[in-house]
C-alpha positions as CSV (number, residue, x, y, z in Angstrom):
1,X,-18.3,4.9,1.1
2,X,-15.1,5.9,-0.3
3,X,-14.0,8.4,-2.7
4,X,-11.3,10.6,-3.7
5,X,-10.0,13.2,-1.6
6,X,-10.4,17.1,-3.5
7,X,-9.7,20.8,-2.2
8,X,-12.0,21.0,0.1
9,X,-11.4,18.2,2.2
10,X,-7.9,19.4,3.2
11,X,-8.9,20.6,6.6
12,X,-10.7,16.9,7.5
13,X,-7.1,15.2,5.9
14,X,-4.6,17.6,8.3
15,X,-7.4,16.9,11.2
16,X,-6.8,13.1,10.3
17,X,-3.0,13.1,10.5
18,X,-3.3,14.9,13.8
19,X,-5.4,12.0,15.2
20,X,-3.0,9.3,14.1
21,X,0.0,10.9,15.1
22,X,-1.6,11.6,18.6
23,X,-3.0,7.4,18.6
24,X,0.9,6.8,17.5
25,X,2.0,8.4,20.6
26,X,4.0,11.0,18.6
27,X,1.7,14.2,17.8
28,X,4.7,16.4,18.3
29,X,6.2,15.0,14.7
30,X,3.0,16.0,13.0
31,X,4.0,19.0,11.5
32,X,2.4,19.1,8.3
33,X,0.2,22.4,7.7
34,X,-2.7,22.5,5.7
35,X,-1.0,24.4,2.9
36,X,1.2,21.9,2.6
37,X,-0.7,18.9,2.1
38,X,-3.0,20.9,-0.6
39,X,0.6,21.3,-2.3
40,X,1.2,17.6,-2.1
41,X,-2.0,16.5,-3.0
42,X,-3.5,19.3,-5.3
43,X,-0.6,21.2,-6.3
44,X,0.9,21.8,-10.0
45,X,3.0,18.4,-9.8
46,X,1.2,16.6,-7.0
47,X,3.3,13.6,-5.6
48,X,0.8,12.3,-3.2
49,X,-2.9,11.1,-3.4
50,X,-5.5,10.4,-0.9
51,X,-8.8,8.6,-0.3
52,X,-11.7,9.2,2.2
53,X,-14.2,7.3,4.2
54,X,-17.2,8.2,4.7
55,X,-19.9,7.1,7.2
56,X,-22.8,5.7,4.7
57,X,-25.2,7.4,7.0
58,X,-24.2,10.8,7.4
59,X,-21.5,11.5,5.1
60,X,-19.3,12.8,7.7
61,X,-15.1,11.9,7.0
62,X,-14.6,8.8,9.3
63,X,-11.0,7.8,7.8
64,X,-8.9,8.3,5.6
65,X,-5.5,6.8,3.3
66,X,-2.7,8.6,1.4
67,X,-0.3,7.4,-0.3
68,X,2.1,7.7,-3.6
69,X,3.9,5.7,-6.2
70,X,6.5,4.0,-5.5
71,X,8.9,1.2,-8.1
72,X,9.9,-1.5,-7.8
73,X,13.3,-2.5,-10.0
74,X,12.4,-6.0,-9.3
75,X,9.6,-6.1,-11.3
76,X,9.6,-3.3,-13.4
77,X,6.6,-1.2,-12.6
78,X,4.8,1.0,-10.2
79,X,3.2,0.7,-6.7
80,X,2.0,1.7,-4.5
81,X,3.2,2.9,-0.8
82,X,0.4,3.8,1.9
83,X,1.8,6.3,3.9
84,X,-1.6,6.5,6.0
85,X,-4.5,4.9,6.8
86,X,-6.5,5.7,9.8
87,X,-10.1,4.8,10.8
88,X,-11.7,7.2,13.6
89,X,-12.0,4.8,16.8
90,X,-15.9,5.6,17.1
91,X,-16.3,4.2,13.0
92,X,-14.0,1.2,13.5
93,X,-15.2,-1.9,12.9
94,X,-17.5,-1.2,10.6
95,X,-15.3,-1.5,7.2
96,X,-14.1,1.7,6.5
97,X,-10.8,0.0,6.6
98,X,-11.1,-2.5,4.5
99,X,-12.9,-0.6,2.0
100,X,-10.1,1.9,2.0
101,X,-7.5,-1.1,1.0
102,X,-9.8,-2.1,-1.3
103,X,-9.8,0.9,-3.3
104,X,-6.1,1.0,-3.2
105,X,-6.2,-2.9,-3.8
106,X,-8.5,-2.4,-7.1
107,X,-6.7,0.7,-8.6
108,X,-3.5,-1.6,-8.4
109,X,-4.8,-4.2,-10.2
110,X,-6.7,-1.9,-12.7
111,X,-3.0,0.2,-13.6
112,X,-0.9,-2.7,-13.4
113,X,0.6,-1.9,-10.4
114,X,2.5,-5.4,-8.3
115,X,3.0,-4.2,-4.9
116,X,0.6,-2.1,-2.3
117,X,3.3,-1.8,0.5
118,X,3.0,0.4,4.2
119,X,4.6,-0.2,7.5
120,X,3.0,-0.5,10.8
121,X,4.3,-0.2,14.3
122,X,5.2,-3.0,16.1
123,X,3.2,-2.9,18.8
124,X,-0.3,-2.0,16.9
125,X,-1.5,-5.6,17.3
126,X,-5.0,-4.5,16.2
127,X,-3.7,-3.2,12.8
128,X,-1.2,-6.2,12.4
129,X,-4.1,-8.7,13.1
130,X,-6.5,-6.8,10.8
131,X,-3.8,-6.6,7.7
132,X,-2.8,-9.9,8.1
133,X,-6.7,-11.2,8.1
134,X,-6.9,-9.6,4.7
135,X,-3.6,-12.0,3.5
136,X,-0.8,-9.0,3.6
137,X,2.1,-10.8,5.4
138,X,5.1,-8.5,7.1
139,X,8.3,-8.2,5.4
140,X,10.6,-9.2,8.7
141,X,13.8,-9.3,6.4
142,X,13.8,-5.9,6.1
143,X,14.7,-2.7,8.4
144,X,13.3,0.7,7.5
145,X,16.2,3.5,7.9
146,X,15.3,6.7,8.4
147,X,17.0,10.3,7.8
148,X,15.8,13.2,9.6
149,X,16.2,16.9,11.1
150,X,20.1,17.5,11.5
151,X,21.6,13.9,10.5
152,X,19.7,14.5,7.0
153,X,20.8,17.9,6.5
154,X,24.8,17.0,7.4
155,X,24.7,14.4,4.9
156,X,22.8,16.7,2.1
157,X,25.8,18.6,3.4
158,X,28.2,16.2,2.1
159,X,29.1,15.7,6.0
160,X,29.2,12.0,7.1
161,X,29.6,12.2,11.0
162,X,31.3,9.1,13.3
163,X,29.3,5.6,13.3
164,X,31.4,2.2,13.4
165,X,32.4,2.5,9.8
166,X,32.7,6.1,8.9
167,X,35.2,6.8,12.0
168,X,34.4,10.4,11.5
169,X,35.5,10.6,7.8
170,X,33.8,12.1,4.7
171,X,32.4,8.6,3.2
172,X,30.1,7.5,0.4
173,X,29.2,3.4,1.2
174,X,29.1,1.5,-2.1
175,X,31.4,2.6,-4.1
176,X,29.9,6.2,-4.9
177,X,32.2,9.3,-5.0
178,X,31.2,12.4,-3.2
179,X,31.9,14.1,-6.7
């Protein structure tokens, strides 16, 4: 079964991350705290929303996905971007999975939403097989950038260190001004 996430299920959803972060190889970047994800996902101006799976037997949390709206210029409207979606091992296999895109497929297609968009790691060839079973197809023209930790902060600074093109300069690509 899936349903919405609410309050109470914060402490299965921060349990989750820690699990996928840890089957990602990178638990030390999973730094979220449980206040903050009740902030994210509960708070005055939530930004993000979530989903749970549930074993149909028990009721226990097996999985979960979150994820927020994202737009695309293109065409005009909203989407939505999965940020997670992770399946205990022990409950894989039996649909929770799928049933999680599902829900995110159907409450595209009911709002009007085009895209339902995520990443995955290269080298999770069970995920990438699974994804692509259900028709998604990777986006191999594009290369996800990524600001974090000191480099974000110098250039929220207004400081643009070295690189091939900045030559240690104060820079703006495209044309902007750092007025």
């Amino acid at each position: 079964m899936i349903r919405t996430a609410n309050p109470t299920d914060i402490p299965v959803i921060h349990a989750l991350i820690r699990e996928l972060a840890a089957y990602e190889k990178e638990p030390q970047e999973a730094r979220a705290t449980p206040e903050q994800l009740h902030e994210a996902l509960f708070g005055p101006h939530p930004g993000a929303h979530a989903h749970i799976a549930t074993d149909d037997t028990t009721g226990e949390p097996v999985g979960f996905a979150l994820w927020f709206l994202n737009f695309s210029t293109w065409r005009g409207v909203h989407g939505i971007y999965l940020e997670d979606l992770y399946v205990r091992p022990t409950a894989r296999g039996t649909g929770h999975g799928k049933a999680l895109l599902t829900e995110l497929a159907r409450i595209c297609v009911a709002r009007g939403y085009e895209r339902l968009e995520w990443s995955v790691l290269n080298w999770n060839r069970p995920s990438i097989d699974f994804y692509e079973a259900l028709g998604a197809r990777p986006q191999d023209e594009w290369t996800v950038y990524r600001l974090t930790d000191g480099a974000l902060r110098e250039l929220g600074a207004g400081v643009v260190s070295g690189g091939a093109e900045g030559g240690g300069r104060d820079l703006l690509p495209c044309g902007l001004s750092g007025a």
